[in-house]
C-alpha positions as CSV (number, residue, x, y, z in Angstrom):
1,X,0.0,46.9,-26.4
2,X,1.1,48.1,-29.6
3,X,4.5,47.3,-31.7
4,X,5.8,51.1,-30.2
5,X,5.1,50.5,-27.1
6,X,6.5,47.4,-27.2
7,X,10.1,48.7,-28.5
8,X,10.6,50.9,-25.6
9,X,9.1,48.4,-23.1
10,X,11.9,46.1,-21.2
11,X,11.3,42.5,-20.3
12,X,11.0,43.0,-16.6
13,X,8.2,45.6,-17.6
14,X,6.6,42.9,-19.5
15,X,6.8,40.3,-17.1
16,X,6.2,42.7,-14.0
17,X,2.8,43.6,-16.3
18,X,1.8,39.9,-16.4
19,X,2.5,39.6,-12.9
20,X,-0.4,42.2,-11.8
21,X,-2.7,40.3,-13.9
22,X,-3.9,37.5,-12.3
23,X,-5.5,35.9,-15.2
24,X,-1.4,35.6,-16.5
25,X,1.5,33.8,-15.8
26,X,2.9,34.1,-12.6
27,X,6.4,34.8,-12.2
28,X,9.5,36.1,-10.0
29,X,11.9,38.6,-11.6
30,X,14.9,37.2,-8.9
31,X,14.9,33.3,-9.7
32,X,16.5,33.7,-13.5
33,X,19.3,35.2,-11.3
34,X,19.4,32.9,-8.4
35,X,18.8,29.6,-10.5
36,X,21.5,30.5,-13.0
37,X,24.0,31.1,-9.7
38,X,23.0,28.8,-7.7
39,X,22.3,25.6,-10.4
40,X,26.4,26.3,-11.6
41,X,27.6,26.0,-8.2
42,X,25.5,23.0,-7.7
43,X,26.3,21.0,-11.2
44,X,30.3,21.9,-10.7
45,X,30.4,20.8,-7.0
46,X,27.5,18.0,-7.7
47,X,29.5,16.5,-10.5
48,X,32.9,16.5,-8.6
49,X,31.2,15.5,-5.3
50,X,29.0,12.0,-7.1
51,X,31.7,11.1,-9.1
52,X,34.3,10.8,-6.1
53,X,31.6,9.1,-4.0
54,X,31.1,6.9,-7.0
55,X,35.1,5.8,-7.1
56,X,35.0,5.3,-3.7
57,X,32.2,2.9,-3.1
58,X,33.6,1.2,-6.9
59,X,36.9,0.8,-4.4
60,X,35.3,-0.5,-1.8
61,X,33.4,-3.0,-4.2
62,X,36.5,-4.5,-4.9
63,X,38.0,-5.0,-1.7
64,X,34.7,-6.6,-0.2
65,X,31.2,-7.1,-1.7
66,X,29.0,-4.0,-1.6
67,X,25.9,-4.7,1.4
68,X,22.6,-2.8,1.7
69,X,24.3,0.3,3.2
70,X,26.5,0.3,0.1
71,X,24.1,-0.3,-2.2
72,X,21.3,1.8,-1.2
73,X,23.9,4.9,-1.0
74,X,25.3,3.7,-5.2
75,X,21.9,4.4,-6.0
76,X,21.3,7.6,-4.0
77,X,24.0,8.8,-6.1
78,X,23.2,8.0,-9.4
79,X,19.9,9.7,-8.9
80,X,22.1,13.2,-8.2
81,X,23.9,12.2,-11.1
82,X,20.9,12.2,-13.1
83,X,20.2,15.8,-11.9
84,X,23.3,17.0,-12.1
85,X,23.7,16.0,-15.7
86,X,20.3,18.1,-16.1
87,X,21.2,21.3,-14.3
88,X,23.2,22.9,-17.7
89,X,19.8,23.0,-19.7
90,X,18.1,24.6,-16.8
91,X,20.6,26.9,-16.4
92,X,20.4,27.2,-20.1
93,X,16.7,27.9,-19.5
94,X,16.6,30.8,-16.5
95,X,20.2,32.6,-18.6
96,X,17.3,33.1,-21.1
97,X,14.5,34.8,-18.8
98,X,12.6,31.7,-18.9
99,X,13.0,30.3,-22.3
100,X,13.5,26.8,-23.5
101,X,15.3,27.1,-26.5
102,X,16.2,23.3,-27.0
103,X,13.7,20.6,-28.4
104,X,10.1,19.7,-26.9
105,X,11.8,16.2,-25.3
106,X,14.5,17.5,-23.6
107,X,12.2,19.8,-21.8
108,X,10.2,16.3,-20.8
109,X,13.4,14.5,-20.0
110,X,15.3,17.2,-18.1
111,X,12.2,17.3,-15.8
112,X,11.8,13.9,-15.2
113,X,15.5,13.6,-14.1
114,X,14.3,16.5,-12.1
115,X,11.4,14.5,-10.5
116,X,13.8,11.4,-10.2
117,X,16.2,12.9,-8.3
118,X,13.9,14.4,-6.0
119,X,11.9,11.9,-4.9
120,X,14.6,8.8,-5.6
121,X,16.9,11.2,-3.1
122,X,14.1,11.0,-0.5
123,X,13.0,7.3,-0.4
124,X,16.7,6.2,-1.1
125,X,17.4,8.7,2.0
126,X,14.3,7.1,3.7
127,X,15.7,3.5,3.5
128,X,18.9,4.2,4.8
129,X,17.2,5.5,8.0
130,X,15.5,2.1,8.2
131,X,18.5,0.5,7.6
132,X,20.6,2.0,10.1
133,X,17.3,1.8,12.7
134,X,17.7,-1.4,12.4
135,X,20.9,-1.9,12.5
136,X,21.2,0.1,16.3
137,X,18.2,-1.9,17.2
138,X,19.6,-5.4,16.1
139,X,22.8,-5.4,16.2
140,X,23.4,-8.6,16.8
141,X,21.2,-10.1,13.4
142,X,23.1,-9.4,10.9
143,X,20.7,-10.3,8.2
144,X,18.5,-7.2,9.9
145,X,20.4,-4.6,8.4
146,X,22.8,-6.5,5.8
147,X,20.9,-8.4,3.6
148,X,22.2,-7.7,0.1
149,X,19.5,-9.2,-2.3
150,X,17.0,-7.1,0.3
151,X,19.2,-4.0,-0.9
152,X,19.0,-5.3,-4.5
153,X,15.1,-5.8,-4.7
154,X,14.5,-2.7,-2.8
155,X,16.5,-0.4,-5.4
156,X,14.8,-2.4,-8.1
157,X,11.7,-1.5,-6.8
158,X,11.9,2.2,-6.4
159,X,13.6,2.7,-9.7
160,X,10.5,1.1,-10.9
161,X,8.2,3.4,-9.5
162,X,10.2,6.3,-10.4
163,X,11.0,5.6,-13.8
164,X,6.9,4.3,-14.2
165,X,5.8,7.6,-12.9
166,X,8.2,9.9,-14.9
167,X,7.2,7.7,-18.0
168,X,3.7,9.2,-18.6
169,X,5.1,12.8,-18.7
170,X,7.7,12.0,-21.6
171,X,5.2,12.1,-24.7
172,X,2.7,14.5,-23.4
173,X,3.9,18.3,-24.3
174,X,6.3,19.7,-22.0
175,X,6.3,23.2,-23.2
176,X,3.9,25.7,-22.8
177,X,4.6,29.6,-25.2
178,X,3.3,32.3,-23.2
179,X,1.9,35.9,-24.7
180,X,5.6,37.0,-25.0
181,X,6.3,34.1,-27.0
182,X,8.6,32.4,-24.3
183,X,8.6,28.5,-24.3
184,X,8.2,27.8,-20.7
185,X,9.2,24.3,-19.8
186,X,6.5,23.0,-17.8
187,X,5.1,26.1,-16.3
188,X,2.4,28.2,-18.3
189,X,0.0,25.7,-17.0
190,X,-2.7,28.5,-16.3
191,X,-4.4,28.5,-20.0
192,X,-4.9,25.0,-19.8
193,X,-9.0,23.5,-19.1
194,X,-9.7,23.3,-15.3
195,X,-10.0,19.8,-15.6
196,X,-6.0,19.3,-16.8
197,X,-5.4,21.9,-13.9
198,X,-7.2,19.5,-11.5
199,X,-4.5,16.5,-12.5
200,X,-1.9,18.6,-12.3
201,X,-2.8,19.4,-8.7
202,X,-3.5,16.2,-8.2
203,X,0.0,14.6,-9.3
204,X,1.6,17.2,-6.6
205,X,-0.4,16.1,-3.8
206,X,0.0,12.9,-4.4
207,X,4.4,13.5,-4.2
208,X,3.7,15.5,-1.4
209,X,1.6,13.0,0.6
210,X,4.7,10.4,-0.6
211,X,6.9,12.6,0.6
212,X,5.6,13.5,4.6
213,X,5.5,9.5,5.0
214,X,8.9,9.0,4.4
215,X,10.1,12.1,6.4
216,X,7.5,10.8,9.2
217,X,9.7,7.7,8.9
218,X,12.9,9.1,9.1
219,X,11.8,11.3,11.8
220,X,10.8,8.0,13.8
221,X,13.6,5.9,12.9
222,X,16.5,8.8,13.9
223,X,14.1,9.5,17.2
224,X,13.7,5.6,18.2
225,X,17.9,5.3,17.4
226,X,18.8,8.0,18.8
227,X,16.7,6.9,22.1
228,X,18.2,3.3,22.5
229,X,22.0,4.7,21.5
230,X,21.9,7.5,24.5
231,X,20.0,4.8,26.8
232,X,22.5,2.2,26.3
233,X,24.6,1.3,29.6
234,X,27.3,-1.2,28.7
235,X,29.1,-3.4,31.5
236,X,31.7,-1.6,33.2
237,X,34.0,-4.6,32.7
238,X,34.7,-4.2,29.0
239,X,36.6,-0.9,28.8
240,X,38.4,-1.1,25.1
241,X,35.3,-2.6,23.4
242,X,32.7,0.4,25.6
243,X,35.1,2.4,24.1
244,X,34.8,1.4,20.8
245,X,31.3,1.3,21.3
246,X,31.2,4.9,22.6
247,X,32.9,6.0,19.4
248,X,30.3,4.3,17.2
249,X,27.7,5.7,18.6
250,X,28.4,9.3,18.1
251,X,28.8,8.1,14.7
252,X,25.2,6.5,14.3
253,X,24.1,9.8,15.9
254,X,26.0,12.2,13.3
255,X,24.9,9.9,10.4
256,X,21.0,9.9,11.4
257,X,21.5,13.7,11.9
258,X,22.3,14.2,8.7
259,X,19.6,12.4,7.4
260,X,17.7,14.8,9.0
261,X,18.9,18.0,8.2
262,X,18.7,17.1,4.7
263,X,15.3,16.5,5.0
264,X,14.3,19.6,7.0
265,X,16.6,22.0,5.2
266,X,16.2,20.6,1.7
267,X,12.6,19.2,0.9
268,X,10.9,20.2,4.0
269,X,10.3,24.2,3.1
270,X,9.5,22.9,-0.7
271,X,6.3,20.5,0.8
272,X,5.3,22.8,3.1
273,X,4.6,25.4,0.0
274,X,4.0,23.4,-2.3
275,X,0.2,22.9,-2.2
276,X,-0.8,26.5,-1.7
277,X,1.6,27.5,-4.4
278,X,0.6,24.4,-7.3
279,X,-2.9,26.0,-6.6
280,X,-2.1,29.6,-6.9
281,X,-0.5,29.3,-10.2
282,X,-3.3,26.7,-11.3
283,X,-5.5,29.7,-11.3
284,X,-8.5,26.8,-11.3
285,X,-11.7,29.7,-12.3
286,X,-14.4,27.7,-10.4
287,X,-15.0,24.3,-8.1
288,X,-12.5,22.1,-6.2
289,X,-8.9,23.7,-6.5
290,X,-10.4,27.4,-6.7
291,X,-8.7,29.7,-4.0
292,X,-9.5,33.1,-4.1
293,X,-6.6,35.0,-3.0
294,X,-5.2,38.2,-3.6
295,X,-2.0,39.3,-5.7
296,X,0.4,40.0,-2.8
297,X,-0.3,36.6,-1.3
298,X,-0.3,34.7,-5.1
299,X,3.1,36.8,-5.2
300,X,4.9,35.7,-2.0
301,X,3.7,32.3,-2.3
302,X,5.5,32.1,-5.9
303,X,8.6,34.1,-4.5
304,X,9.1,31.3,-1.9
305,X,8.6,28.6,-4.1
306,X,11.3,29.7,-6.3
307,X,13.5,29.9,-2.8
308,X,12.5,26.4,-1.9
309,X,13.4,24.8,-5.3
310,X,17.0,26.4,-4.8
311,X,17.3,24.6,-1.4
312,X,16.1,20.9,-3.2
313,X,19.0,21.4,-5.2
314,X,21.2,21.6,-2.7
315,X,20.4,17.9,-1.7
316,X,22.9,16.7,-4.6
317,X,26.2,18.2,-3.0
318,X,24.6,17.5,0.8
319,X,24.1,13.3,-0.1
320,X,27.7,13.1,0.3
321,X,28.0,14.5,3.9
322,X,25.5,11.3,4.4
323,X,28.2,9.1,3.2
324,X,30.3,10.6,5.4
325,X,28.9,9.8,8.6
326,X,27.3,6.2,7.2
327,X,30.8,4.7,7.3
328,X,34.0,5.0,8.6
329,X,35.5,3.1,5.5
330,X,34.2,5.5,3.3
331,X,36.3,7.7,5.6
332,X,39.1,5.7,5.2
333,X,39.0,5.5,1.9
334,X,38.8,8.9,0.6
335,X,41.8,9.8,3.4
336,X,43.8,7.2,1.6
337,X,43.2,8.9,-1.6
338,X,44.4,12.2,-0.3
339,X,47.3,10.7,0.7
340,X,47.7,9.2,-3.1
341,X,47.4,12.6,-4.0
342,X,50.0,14.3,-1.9
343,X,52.7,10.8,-1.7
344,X,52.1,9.3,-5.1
345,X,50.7,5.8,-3.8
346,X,48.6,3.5,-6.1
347,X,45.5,3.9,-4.7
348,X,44.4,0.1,-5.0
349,X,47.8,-0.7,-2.1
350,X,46.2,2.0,0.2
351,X,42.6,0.1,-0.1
352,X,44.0,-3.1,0.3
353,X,46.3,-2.0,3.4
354,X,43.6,0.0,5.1
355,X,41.1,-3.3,4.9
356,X,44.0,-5.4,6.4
357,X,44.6,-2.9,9.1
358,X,41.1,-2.8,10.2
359,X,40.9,-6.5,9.9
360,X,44.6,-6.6,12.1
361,X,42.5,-4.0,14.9
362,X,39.5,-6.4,15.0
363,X,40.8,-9.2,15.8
364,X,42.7,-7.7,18.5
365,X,39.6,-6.8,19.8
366,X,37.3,-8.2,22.2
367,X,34.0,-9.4,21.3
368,X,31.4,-6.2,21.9
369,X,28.5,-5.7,20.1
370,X,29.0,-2.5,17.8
371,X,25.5,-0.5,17.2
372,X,26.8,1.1,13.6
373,X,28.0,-1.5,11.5
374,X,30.4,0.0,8.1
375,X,30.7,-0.8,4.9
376,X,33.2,-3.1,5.6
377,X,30.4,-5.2,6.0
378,X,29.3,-4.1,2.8
């Protein structure tokens, strides 16, 4: 294509011309659009949302040491942090059709925040069904579901393995110039040998492997729960405390359904085509990882992706509904703030009154074993 043909050629043509090449970049006209939309909803709402859940569980911390629970959901947030304090390069990037106009390393770093978030959101998610599958199981051992140095190692750990796996990524090149000269941060990986396609598509299946055992987990932890919570038959003779009980048991069952549906609506879709699509755009000419497919299929494989990557997203402003359901002190707390709001209160009085009111209630109550413990444990 000449330099006339060019001037009167937009860059939808261009990129719609790539398109029906198969030996070029694959790409989707709509997600510049829908990223740029969707990402500034996300890092507004993300922001505001993390940061209050952050004040809150800091208020908690000092009314009562932070347990597992507590901990486990500090860290789930700071991982959406990460993202969220991402999102304004990306959005940055699809604003400019798909151009990374900022430095080599901040293409690298923004995606491994990207990758952190992810899959921190999904094992952090993943251990809070354990934890709350124990604690409906065993709720009489304490140290079952409320052991803080178990909380503390665990987080150590998995920030361990993220930050180990995201590490290898961060000197290698993250950007990749297409024909038209746009710097695509890590996509473009089509002109590469087969042989650095093959890692590539090895790396993915590898996440998504790590990512069907922990939703096979959660799925068996929230079914197992959600079994011995509806099977449960407390004596007759304890009305205020099977009471009490009842009420924390719908809880346990709204928490472990939220787990859930941030699974299945958020990551779920993105697994599920993720593998066909990591190998369509591979484009690997020969051998394992070769698929021989035609455009249409390359094309609506691609399209979804792009759909699927909005929905990840989402998981930083869904995390918080988690909270939500995990605890009623959480509950309490952030009512009691509202209140500050609209009254004028000091917020730390409304902490410290709500912890001795719920410490007034349970010693008025009789001894019953309650299947969702709080973090008023924590």
């Amino acid at each position: 294509m000449d330099s006339t043909e060019m001037e009167g050629t937009t860059d939808q043509d261009v990129t719609a011309a790539s398109t029906a090449n198969s030996s070029e970049f694959l790409d989707s006209n709509f997600r510049y659009m829908l990223f740029s939309v969707f990402y500034s909803i996300f890092f507004v709402v993300g922001f505001l949302a993390n940061v209050c859940v952050l004040y809150v569980l800091q208020c908690l911390r000092k009314v009562k040491d932070m347990g597992e629970i507590g901990i486990y959901m500090t860290n789930l947030t700071i991982a959406d942090l990460l993202f969220v304090c991402a999102l304004p390069f990306w959005i940055s990037y699809y604003s400019h059709g798909g151009h990374w106009i900022y430095k080599d390393f901040l293409c690298r770093l923004t995606g491994s925040f990207f990758f952190i978030n992810t899959y921190g959101s999904i094992v952090f998610l993943g251990a809070i069904s354990l934890n709350r599958y124990w604690a409906v199981t065993q709720p009489l051992n304490k140290d079952a579901w409320n052991n803080r140095w178990r909380g503390i190692i665990v987080c150590v750990l998995i920030w361990l393995c993220l930050v180990s796996s995201a590490i290898p990524y961060l000197p290698s090149e993250g950007t990749h110039t297409d024909k038209d000269n746009l710097a695509r941060c890590f996509e473009g990986y089509h002109n590469e040998m087969d042989t650095v396609k093959r890692k590539v598509a090895v790396t993915h299946f590898l996440m998504i492997g790590l990512f069907f055992v922990v939703f096979s987990l959660v799925l068996v932890c929230s079914l197992l729960s959600a079994r011995d919570l509806l099977s449960q038959k407390p004596p007759q003779t304890e009305i205020q405390g099977n009471k009490q009980r009842g009420v924390n048991e719908q809880r346990a069952l709204k928490m472990l359904l939220a787990v859930v549906v941030v699974f299945v609506l958020c990551f779920l879709p993105h697994h599920v085509v993720q593998a066909p699509w990591v190998l369509a755009v591979l484009k690997i000419k020969e051998g394992w990882g070769h698929v021989d497919w035609d455009q249409n299929t390359l094309q609506t494989l691609n399209d979804a992706h792009q759909i699927t990557l909005v929905l990840m997203g989402l998981n930083c402003i869904l995390n918080p509904v988690v909270y939500y359901f995990a605890s009623r002190k959480f509950r309490k707390v952030i009512m009691a703030h509202l209140k500050k709001l609209v009254k004028g209160e000091k917020s730390s009085n409304l902490v410290n009154t709500s912890n001795s009111t719920d410490s007034r209630n349970h010693s008025q109550r009789q001894p019953t074993v309650q299947p969702e413990p709080t973090l008023e444990q924590s």
